[in-house]
C-alpha positions in Angstrom: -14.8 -18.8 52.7 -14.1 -17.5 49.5 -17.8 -16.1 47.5 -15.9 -18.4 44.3 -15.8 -21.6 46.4 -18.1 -24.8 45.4 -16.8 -27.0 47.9 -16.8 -29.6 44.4 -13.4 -31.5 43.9 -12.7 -29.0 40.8 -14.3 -30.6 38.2 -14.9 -27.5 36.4 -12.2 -27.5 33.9 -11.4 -26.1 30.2 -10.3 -28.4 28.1 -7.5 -27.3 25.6 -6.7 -29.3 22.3 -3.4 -30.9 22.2 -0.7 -28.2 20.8 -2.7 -25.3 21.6 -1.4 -22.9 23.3 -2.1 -23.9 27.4 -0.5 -20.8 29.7 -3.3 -20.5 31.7 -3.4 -16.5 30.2 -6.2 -14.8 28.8 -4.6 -13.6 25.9 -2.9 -17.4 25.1 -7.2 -19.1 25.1 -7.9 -16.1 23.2 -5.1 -16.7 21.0 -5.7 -20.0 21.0 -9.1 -19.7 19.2 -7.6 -18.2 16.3 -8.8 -18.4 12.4 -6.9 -19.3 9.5 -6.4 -17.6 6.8 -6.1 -19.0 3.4 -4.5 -17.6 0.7 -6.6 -17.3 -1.4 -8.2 -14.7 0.4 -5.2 -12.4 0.9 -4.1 -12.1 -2.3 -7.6 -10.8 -3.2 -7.5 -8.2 -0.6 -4.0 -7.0 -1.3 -4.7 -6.4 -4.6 -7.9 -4.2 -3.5 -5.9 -2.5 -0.9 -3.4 -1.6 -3.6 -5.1 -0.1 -5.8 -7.6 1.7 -3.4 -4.1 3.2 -2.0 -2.9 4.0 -5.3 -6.7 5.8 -5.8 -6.1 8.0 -2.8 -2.7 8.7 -3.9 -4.0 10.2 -7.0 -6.6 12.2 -5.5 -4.1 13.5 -3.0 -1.7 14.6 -5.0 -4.6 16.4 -7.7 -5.8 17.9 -4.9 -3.0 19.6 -3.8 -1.8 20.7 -6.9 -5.0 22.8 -7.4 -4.1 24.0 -3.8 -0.7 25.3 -5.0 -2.6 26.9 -8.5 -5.0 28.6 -6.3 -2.3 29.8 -3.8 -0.5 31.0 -6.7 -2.9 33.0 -7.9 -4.1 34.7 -4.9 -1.0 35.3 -3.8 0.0 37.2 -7.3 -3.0 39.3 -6.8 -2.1 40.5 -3.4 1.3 41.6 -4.3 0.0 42.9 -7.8 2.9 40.9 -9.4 2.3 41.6 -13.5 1.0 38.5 -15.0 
């Protein structure tokens, strides 16, 4: 005897809707369960993703041209190049 068996007739059963996906896999009930997505919604967030990219972009690039100014510099002064 099996510690899973209830000696019932298998009444226990999940019921799917009709078109959902019904392998018998965790991954298709959990796909199954899914949310939609309107698009409303993405458009908003692409738009905020865009420019919170383009942000970052800019800072990167600031950033390391000060790097290269500084590296510059300090590097003149160690090889006492005339300025």
């Amino acid at each position: 005897m099996s510690a899973y068996y209830t000696g019932g007739s298998g009444a226990n059963t999940v019921a799917f809707p009709i078109g959902e996906e019904n392998s018998g896999s965790l991954t298709g009930h959990i796909l199954a369960q899914g949310w939609t997505e309107t698009p409303a919604e993405r458009s908003g967030n692409t738009l905020r993703v865009v420019i919170v990219l383009a942000v970052a972009l800019g800072l990167l690039v600031a950033f390391s041209a000060l790097v290269v100014l500084l590296a510059n510099d300090a590097l003149s002064g160690l090889t006492g190049a005339l300025p």
